[in-house]
C-alpha positions in Angstrom: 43.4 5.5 52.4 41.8 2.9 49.7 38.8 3.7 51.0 37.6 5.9 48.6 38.3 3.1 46.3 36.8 0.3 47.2 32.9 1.7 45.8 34.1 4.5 43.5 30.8 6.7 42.3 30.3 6.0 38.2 29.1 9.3 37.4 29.4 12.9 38.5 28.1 14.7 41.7 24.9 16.9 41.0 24.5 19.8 42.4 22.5 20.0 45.5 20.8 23.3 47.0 21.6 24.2 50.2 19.1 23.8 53.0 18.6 25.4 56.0 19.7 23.7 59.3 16.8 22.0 61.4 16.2 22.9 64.8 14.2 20.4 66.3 12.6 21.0 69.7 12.4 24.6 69.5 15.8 25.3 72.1 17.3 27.5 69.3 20.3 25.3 68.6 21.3 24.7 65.1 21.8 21.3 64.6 22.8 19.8 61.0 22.7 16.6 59.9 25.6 15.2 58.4 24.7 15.9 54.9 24.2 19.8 55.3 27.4 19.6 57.0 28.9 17.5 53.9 27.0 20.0 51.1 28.4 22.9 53.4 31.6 21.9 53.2 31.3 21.1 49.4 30.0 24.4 48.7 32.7 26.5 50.8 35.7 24.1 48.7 33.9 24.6 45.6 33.7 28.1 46.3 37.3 28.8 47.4 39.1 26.3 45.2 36.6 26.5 42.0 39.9 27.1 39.1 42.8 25.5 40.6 46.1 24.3 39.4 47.8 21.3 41.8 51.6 19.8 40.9 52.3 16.4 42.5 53.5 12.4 41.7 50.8 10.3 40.5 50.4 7.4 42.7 47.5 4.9 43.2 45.9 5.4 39.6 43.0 3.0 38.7 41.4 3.4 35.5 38.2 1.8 35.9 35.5 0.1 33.4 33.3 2.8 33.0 36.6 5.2 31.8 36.9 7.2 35.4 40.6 7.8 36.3 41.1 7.7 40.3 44.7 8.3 41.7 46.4 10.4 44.5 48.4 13.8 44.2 51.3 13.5 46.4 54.8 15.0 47.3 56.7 15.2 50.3 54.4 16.1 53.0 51.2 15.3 51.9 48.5 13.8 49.5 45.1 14.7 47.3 42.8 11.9 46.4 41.8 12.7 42.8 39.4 11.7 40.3 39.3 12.9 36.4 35.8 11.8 34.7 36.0 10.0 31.4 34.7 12.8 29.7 38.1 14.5 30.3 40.4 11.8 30.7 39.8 10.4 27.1 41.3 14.3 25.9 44.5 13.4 27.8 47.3 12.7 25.2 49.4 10.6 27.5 48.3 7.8 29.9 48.1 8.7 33.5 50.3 5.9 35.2 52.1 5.9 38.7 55.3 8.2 39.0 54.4 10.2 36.8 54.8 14.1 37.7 52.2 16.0 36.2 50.3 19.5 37.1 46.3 18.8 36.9 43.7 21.6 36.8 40.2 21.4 38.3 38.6 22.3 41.5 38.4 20.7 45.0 34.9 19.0 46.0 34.0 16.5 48.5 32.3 13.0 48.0 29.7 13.5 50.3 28.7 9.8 50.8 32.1 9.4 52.4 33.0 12.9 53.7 36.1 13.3 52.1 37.6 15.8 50.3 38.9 15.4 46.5 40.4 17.3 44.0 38.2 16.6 40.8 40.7 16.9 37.8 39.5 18.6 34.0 43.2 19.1 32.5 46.5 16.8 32.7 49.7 17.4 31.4 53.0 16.2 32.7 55.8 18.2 34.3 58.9 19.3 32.5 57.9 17.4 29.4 55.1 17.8 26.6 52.5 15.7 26.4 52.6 14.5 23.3 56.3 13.9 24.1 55.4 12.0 27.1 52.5 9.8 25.0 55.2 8.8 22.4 57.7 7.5 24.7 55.0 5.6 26.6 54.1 4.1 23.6 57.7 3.5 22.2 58.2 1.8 25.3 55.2 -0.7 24.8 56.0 -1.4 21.1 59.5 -1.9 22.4 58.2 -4.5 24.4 56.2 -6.4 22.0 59.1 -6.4 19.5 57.9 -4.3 16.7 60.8 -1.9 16.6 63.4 -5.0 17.0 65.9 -4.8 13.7 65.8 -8.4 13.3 62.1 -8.3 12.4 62.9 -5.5 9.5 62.7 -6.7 5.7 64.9 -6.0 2.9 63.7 -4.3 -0.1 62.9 -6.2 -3.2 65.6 -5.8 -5.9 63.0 -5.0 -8.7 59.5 -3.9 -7.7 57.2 -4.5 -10.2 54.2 -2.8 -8.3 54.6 -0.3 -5.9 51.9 0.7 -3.4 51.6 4.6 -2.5 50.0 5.4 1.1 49.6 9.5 1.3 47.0 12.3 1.0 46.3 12.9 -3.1 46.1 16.3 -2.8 49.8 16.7 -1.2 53.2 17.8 -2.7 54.6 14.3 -1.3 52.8 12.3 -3.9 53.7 14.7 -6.8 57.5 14.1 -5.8 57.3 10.3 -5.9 55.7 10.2 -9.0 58.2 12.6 -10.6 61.4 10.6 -8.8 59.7 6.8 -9.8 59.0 8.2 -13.5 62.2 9.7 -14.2 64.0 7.0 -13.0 61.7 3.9 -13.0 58.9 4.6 -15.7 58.1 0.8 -15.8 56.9 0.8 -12.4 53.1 -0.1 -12.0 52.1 2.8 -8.9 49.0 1.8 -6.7 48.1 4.8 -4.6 46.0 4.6 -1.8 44.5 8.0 -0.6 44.3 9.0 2.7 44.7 11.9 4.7 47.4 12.5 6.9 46.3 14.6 9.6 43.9 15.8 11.6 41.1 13.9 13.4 40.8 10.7 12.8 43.7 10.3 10.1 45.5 7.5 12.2 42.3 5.2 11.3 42.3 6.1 7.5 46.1 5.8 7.2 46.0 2.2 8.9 42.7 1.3 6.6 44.3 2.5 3.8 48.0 0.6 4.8 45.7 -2.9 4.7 44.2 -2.0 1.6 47.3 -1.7 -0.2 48.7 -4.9 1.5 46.2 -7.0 0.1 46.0 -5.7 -3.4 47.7 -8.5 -5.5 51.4 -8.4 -7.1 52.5 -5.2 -5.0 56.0 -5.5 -3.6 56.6 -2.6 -1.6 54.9 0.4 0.3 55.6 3.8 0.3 53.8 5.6 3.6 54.2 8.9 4.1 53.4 12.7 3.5 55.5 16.6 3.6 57.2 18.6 6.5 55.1 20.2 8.8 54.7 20.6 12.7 54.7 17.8 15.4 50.9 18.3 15.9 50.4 17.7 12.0 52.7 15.3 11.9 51.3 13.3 14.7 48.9 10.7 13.3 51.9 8.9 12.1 52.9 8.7 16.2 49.7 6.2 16.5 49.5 3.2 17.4 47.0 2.2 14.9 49.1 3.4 11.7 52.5 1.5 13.5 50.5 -1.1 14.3 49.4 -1.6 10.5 52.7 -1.0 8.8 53.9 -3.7 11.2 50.8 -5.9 10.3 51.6 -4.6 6.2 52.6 -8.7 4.3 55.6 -6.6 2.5 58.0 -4.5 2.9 57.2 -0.6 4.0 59.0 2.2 3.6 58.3 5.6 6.0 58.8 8.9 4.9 57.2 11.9 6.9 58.2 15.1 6.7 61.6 16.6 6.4 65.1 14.8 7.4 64.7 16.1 11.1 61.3 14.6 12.1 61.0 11.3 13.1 58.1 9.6 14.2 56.9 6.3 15.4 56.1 4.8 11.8 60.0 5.3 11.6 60.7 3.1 14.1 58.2 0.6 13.1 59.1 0.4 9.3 61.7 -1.5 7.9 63.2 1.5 6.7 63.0 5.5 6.6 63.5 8.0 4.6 64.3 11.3 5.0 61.4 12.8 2.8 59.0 11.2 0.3 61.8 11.7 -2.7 64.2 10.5 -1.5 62.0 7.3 -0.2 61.5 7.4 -4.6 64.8 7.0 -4.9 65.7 4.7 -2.2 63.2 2.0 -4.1 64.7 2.5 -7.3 68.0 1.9 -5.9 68.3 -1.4 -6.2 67.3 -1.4 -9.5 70.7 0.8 -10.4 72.4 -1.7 -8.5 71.2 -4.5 -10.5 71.6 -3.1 -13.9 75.0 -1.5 -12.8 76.0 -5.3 -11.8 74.9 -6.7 -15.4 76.6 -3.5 -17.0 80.2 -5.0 -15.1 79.4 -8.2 -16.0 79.2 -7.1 -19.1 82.5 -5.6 -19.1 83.8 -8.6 -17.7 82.6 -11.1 -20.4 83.8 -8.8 -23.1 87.6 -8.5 -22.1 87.3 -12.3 -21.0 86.6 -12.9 -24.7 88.2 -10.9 -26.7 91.0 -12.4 -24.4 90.3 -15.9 -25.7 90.1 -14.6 -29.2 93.9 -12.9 -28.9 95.1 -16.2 -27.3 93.9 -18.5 -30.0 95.2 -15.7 -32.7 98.7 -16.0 -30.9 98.6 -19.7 -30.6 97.7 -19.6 -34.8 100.5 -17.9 -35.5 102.9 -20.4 -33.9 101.6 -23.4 -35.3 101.2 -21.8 -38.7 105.4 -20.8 -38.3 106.2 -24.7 -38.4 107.6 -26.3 -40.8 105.2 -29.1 -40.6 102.6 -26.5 -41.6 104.7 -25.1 -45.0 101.7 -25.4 -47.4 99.0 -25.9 -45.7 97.2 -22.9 -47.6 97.9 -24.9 -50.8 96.9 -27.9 -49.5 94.1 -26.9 -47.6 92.7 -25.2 -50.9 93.1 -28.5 -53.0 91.2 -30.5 -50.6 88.4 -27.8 -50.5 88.0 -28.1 -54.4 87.9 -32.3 -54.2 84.8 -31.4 -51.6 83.0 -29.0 -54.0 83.4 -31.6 -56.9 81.9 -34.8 -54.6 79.6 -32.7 -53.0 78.1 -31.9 -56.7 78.1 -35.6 -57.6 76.9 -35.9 -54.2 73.9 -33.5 -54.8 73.6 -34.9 -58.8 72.7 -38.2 -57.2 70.5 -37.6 -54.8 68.3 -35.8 -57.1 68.3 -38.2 -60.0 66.9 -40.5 -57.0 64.3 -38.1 -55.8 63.2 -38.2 -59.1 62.7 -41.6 -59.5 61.1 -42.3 -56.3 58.5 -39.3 -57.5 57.8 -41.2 -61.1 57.4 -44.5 -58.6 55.1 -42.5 -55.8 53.1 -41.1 -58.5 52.5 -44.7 -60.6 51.2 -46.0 -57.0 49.4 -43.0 -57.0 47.6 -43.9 -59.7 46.3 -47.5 -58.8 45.5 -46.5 -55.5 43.1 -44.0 -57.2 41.6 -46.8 -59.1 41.2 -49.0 -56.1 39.7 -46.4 -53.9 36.9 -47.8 -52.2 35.5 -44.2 -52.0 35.3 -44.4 -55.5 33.7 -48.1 -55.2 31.3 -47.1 -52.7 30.1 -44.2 -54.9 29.7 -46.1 -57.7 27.6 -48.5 -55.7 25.6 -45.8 -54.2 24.2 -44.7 -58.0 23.2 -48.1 -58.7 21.4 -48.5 -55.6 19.7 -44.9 -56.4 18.7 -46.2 -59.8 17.1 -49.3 -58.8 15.5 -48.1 -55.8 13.9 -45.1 -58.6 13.0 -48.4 -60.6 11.5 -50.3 -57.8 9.3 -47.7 -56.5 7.7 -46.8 -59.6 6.6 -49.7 -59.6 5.5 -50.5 -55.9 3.5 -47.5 -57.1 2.1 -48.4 -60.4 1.0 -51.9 -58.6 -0.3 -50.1 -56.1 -2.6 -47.9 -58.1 -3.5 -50.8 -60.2 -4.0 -52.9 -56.8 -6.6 -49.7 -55.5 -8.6 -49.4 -58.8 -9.3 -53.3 -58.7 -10.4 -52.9 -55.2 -12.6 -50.0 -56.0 -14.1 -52.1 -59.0 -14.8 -54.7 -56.6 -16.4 -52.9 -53.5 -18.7 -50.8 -56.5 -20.1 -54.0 -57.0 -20.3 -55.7 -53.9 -22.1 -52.3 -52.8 -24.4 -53.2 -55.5 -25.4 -56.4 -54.1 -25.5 -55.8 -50.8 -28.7 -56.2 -48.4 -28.3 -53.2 -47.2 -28.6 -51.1 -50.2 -31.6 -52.8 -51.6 -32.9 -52.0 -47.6 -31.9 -48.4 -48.7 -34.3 -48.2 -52.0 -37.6 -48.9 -49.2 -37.2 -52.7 -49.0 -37.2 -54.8 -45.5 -36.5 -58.3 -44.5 -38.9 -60.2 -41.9 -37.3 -62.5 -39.3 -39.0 -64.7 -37.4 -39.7 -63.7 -33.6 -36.2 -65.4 -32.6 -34.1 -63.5 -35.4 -32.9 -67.1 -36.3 -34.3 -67.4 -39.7 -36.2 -65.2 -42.5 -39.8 -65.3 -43.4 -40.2 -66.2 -47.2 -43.9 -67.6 -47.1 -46.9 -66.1 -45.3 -48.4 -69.2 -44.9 -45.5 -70.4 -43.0 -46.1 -67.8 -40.2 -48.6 -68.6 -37.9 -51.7 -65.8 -36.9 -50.7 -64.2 -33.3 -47.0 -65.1 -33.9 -44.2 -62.2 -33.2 -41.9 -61.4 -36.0 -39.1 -58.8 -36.5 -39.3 -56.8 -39.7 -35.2 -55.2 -40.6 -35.1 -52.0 -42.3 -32.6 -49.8 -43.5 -32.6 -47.6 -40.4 -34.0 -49.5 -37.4 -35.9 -53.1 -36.9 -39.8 -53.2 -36.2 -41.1 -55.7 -33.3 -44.6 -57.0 -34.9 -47.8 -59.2 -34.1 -49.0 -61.6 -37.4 -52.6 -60.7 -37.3 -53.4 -61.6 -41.5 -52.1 -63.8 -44.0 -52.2 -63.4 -47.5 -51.0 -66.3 -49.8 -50.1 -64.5 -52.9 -49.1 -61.4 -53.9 -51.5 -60.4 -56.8 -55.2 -58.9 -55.7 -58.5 -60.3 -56.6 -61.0 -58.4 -58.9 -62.5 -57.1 -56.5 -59.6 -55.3 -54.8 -59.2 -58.3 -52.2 -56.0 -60.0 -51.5 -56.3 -63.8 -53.2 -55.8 -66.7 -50.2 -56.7 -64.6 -47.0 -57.5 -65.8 -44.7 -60.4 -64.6 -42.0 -59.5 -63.8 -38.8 -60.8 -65.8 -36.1 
């Protein structure tokens, strides 16, 4: 019987065409092969059992990777291997487990590969109870399981919320009613609202998101989750697991109120405490806040009768001790020695200022001669002399300077004047011998062929002695006296 489960098929049958039977030899027999014979079968099942309703015990039920359900249809005489393809499965509200009596719709078909017949299941519900019944208890059961509906795990409510966090749809008559409740009767609150919508696909995800939102905003002390009356189907994303999961996950304290005082839903369970609609959920935060100032108001009473009981005890016990004799006078008495204090405390206070007076005259003569030997004051005084003679000594680094430059100026004028080099300047030139060790004065002192270097006053010439002439004054006849011939 586990046959059929040992290689389930991952995907659904096609369709095949029929085909006509061979006949193979020609004898005029019909002979199919076991595939036409499978595919006939199919078609005849599919054909007589295409829209059919079946009512048995779930027994058997795999729900493999791929998201196929296979179980068996049984009751008391027989059985129906069944498959429901995860295309259809995933629309079923509650799980499919074994035991469960439930009435499926679909048609028969048969897994050729195997030859067997199965009833191919498109529509689940369960017998004698809804299905979204039946999904809640299953996972009331499981949440039971893991604790998360356990009392012990539920939190009390803080006495004076400073912030309170607001989980509902903005748009909804449920926030408008906790706003008016919190500001009548708790206008300091701080509110942090956390839209979200509350029903419909997909709500159970943005009520969850917006539950850890609100968690992890900073300072808030309490949670308000809810949303307004209305039917089981729109009240049922707060029957999730994901939004009970959250409030369980939530770091503070939540409070659930959905709907009117006769639902209740999961998150009811799950929170650590419900209220019968969102106003009232209002008024159960603020409710430890009247307890607290109603406890300081009878403390308050308290104190006040405790004291002015004191006050009438020691009035009382005045009384008596003012009846004794011991005590005949004591007015008289009392206002003699209040008139001795008022006279010694003036000669008291006389005193003390004639010697606050003369510790001023003395403060203010020290006063004086510590002014004088200020060394502020010193150093000041020292600083303007400084300036002064530091003016005086730089005039005259300055005058000796300028005197120091025009004498210079004097002196290079006339060094200038008798330098070499400016009498080379006016078209003069001096004539070294062919060594540059010594000057040539005399002509005759320079032999004919010898190398001499003439200096002039831009440049030096390189020269070969080729005449002599002794003097320097010309003959008569226009020839140079004491030349000598060339060889």
């Amino acid at each position: 019987m586990s046959d059929l489960f040992d290689l389930p098929f991952e995907t659904e049958e096609p369709e095949r065409p029929d085909e006509e039977p061979s006949d193979p030899g020609g004898t005029g027999r019909r002979v199919y092969t076991v595939a036409e014979v499978n595919a006939g079968v199919r078609a005849l099942l599919e054909d007589a059992f295409a829209d059919v309703w079946v009512e048995g015990e779930i027994s058997n039920c795999r729900v493999w990777n791929t998201g196929h359900v296979y179980f068996t249809l049984k009751d008391a005489s027989a059985q129906l291997r069944s498959v429901m393809w995860r295309s259809a499965a995933r629309l079923v509200k509650f799980k499919p487990e074994d035991g469960l009596h439930v009435i499926g719709h679909g048609r028969i078909s048969v897994y050729e590969p195997k030859g067997e017949y199965q009833f191919v299941c498109d529509e689940m519900e369960p017998k004698g109870l809804g299905a979204l019944q039946l999904a809640l208890e299953q996972l009331k059961k499981k949440l039971q399981a893991e604790g998360l509906l356990d009392s012990a795990r539920k939190r009390p409510l803080p006495t004076l919320p400073r912030k309170i966090g607001i989980v509902t749809s903005p748009d909804g008559a449920a926030l408008r009613d906790i706003i008016k409740v919190l500001g009548r009767r708790y206008p300091n609150a701080h509110l942090v609202i956390s839209p979200t919508r509350v029903q419909g696909e997909g709500a159970a995800t943005e009520i969850a998101n917006a539950l850890g939102l609100v968690g992890r905003v900073e300072g808030v002390d309490v949670v308000i989750v809810g949303r307004g009356g209305g039917s089981i189907e729109d009240l049922w994303a707060f029957n999730e697991e994901a939004v009970a999961r959250a409030i369980a996950a939530c770091p503070v304290p939540v409070i659930s109120a959905v709907g009117h005082e006769t639902d209740v839903t999961l998150a009811d369970f799950v929170a650590d405490l419900r209220a019968p609609t969102p106003s009232a959920a209002a008024e159960v935060v603020v409710s430890a806040k009247n307890e607290f100032v109603a406890g300081i108001d009878r403390l308050s009473d308290r104190l006040a009768v405790a004291a002015e009981r004191r006050v009438q005890a020691g009035r009382q016990l005045l009384q008596r001790l003012e009846a004794r004799p011991a005590f005949a006078g004591f007015t008289g008495r009392l206002a003699l020695r209040g008139r001795h204090v008022a006279e010694v405390e003036a000669g008291l206070e006389g005193a003390v200022r004639g010697l606050v007076a003369a510790r001023m005259r003395r403060y203010h003569a020290l006063r004086q001669r510590l002014d004088a030997l200020d060394l502020r004051r010193t150093i000041a005084r020292v600083q303007t002399s400084l300036a002064q003679v530091s003016g005086r000594l730089t005039a005259a680094a300055i005058g000796r300077y300028h005197r120091s430059d025009a004498r210079f100026r004097s002196l290079a004028a006339r060094l200038e004047a008798l330098s070499p080099l400016a009498v080379l300047g006016r078209g003069y030139a001096v004539c070294w011998d062919g060594d540059r060790r010594s000057i040539v004065t005399d002509a005759t002192c320079v032999a004919l062929g010898s190398r001499v270097r003439v200096t002039l006053h831009q440049g030096e010439l390189a020269c070969t002695v080729d005449d002599r002439i002794a003097g320097d004054q010309p003959d008569p006849a226009g020839r140079t006296a004491g030349r000598e011939p060339k060889h």
